[in-house]
C-alpha positions, 0 to 999 in steps of 0.5 A: 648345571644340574639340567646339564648333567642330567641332560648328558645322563640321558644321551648317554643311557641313549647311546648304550641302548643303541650300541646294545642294539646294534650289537644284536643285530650283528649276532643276528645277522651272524647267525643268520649267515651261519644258518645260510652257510651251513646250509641249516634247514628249518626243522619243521618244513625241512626248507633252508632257512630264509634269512631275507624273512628274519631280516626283514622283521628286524627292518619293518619292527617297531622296536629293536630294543636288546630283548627283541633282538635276542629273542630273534636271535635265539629262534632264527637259527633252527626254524624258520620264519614262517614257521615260528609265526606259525607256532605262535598262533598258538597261545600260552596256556596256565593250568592249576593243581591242588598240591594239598588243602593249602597250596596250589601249583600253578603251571605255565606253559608256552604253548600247547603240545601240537604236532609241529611241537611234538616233531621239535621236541622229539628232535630235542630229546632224542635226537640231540638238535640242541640248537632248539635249547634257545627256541624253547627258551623263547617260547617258555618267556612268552607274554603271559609266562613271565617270571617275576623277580623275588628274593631267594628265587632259583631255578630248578629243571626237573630231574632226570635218573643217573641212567637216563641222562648217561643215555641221553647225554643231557638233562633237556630240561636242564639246558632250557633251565640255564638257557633262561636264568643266563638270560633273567639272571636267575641262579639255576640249582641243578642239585636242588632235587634228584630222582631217585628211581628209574620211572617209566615214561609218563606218556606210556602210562595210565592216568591211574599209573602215573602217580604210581609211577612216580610216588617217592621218585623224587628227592630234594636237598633241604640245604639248597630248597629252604625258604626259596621261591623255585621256579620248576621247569620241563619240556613237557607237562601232560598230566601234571603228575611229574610237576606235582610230585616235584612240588610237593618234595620241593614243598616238604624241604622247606621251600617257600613258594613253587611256581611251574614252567614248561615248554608245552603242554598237553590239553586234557579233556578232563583238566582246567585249562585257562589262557595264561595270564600273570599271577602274582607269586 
C-alpha cells in the first residue's frame, strides 16, 4: 500500500514537472510570435529577431526544466540568439570592498560592462526599452550570482533622487529588483533606503570626486533594515563608491548582513577583480 501511494506520489510531481514545462514553452513560443509579429529587432545587431534560433535551443536542450525555459523567455523578446550567446562569453565577476575594520561587501556582477552592455544599458535608462528589465534579470542570476535563501532576506534597489525618477519615469534599478524577487520569491523593500541629495552622475566624476559626491547621500528606515540580510541591487557598478555608501547606511540602520548585486560591471586596473563564485552569506 504504502509502495503504491508513493509510486502515485512520484507520477504525479512527474507530471506537474511536464505540464509546468509545457507551459513555458507555449509563453515562449507566444512570445517569440510577439517579437515576429511586431517586428522587434534585436537591440544589439538591429536585425529582426530570429525566432527559428530560440526554437531551435529549446528542441536541441538537455532539459526543459521551468527555470530554463523562463530563462529563454525572459531574454528571447529583446535580443537576439546570437546576440545573447555572444554576452555570455563574458563571465560573471565578484569584487570586495572593506566596508570598515570588520566587515566587507561583496559584489557580484553578471557581466562585465563591455560595449555591447554599455549600448543596452543606455536603452535601458535612457531610452525607456523596459523589455531589456528581464534580460538583465537573467544576467544578474548567472551561475556564480546566485542569491541564497536566508531568514529575513529582502531586496533592496539602489535609490534614485525624487527629481531624477520624476525625469525618468522609473527607478531601472528598481524594475530589475522586482524582476528578480517575483521570480526568487524575495520581498523587495523599495522604502528601505532613499537619496537624500541630488548627486552628480558618477561616470562623470573622479575617483577623488566620487566619495565626495555621494557622502551623506543616502538615508535608511531603520524599521524596514533592522536585523535583515539585504540584497542591494543596481545596473551598474564602477567604482563601487555608490554600493559602499549604500552599504554602510544599510549597515548604521541596523542590518545584519549586505550582499551586493549588479547587472555589470566596470573593471578598474587599480580594483581586485576575481571570476565569481559563490560565497556563503
Amino acid at each position: 500500500m504504502a509502495k503504491s501511494q508513493s509510486v502515485r506520489v512520484a507520477a504525479s510531481r512527474v507530471l506537474l514537472k511536464l505540464w509546468r514545462s509545457i507551459a513555458f514553452s507555449i509563453r515562449l513560443l507566444w512570445n517569440l510570435i510577439l517579437a515576429l509579429a511586431t517586428e522587434e529587432r534585436c537591440r544589439l545587431c538591429t536585425r529582426y529577431i530570429d525566432i527559428l534560433g530560440w526554437l531551435n535551443e529549446v528542441t536541441a536542450a538537455d532539459t526543459v526544466s521551468p527555470a530554463y525555459l523562463e530563462h529563454l523567455n525572459a531574454t528571447s523578446a529583446a535580443i537576439c540568439h546570437t546576440c545573447w550567446h555572444s554576452l555570455l562569453l563574458n563571465k560573471p565577476i565578484v569584487s570586495r570592498y572593506s566596508v570598515d575594520d570588520t566587515k566587507q561587501l561583496h559584489v557580484y556582477s553578471g557581466i562585465g560592462y563591455t560595449e555591447s552592455m554599455k549600448t543596452l544599458v543606455r536603452r535601458f535608462k535612457y531610452d525607456k526599452d523596459l523589455l531589456l528589465t528581464k534580460p538583465f534579470c537573467s544576467l544578474l542570476l548567472r551561475e556564480g550570482t546566485n542569491i541564497e535563501r536566508a531568514d529575513n532576506l529582502i531586496l533592496v534597489p539602489v535609490p534614485l533622487h525624487w527629481r531624477r525618477k520624476h525625469e525618468r519615469g522609473y527607478n531601472q534599478s528598481a524594475l530589475v529588483a522586482t524582476a528578480i524577487g517575483k521570480q526568487k520569491q524575495i520581498p523587495v523593500v523599495e522604502k528601505a533606503l532613499s537619496r537624500r541629495k541630488m548627486t552628480e552622475p558618477q561616470n562623470k566624476l573622479t575617483k577623488e570626486a566620487r566619495q565626495d559626491n555621494l557622502t551623506n547621500a543616502f538615508r535608511g528606515n531603520e524599521k524596514l533594515l533592522r536585523n535583515k540580510n539585504v540584497v542591494l541591487i543596481d545596473d551598474v557598478c564602477t567604482s563601487g563608491a555608490t554600493l559602499l555608501e549604500c552599504t554602510r547606511e544599510i549597515y548604521r540602520c541596523g542590518a545584519s548582513s549586505v550582499l551586493g548585486l549588479t547587472v555589470a560591471r566596470a573593471v578598474l586596473i587599480h580594483q581586485e577583480v576575481e571570476n565569481a563564485e559563490p560565497i556563503d552569506r
